[in-house]
C-alpha positions in Angstrom: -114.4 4.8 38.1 -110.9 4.2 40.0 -109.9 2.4 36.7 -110.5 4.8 34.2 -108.8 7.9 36.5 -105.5 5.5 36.6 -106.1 4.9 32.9 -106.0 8.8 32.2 -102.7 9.3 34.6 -101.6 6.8 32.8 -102.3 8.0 28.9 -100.9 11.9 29.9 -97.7 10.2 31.8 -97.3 8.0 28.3 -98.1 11.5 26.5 -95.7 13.4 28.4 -92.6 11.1 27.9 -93.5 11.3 24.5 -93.5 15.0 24.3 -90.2 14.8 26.2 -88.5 12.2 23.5 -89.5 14.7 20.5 -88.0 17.8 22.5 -84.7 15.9 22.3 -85.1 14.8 18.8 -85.5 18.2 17.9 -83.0 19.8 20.0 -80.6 17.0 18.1 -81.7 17.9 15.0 -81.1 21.9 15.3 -77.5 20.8 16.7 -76.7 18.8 13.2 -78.5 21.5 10.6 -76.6 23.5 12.6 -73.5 22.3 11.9 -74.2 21.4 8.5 -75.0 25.1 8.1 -71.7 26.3 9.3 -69.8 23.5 6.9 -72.2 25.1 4.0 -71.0 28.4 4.8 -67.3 27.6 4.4 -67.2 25.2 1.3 -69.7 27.3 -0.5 -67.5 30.2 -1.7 -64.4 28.3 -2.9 -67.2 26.4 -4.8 -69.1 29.2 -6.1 -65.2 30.8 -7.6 -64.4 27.5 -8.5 -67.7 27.0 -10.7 -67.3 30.0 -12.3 -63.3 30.1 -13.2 -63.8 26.5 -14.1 -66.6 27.3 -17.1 -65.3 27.4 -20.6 -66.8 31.0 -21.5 -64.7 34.2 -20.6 -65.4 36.0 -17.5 -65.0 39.6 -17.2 -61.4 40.0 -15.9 -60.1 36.6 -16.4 -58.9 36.6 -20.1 -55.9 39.4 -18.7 -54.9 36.9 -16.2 -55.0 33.7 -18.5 -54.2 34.4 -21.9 -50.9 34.5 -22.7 -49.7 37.6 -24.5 -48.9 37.1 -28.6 -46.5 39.2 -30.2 -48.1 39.3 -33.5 -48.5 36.7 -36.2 -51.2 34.6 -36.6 -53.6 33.9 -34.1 -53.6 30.4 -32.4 -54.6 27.4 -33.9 -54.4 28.8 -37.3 -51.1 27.0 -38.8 -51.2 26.4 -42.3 
């Protein structure tokens, strides 16, 4: 009887360092997503701007800011 009473001390000290050990791991784990969060949330927008400017179809807006203004004649890439 004594045995089996030390044996269950035992098993909920064991299960109780356990819990303990995953608490940390956790804790650790919020502390890195959490930082990974915040470096998502400043690379993200240069990225998304980026994407977008950096596709070869035209944008609302962008063509007035990147093509060059012709002054009549043919249009480009059309020498005979």
């Amino acid at each position: 009887m004594r045995i089996s009473d030390e044996a269950l001390i035992f098993q909920d000290r064991v299960t109780s360092i356990l819990e303990a050990h995953l608490s940390n791991v956790s804790y650790r784990l919020n502390e890195v997503m959490k930082v990974l969060t915040i470096i998502t949330l400043i690379f993200m927008p240069p990225t998304l701007v980026a994407g977008l400017y950096g596709m070869n179809v035209h944008l609302p807006g962008v063509a007035a800011l990147i093509t060059p203004r012709r002054s009549g004649g043919s249009p480009a890439g059309s020498q005979p």
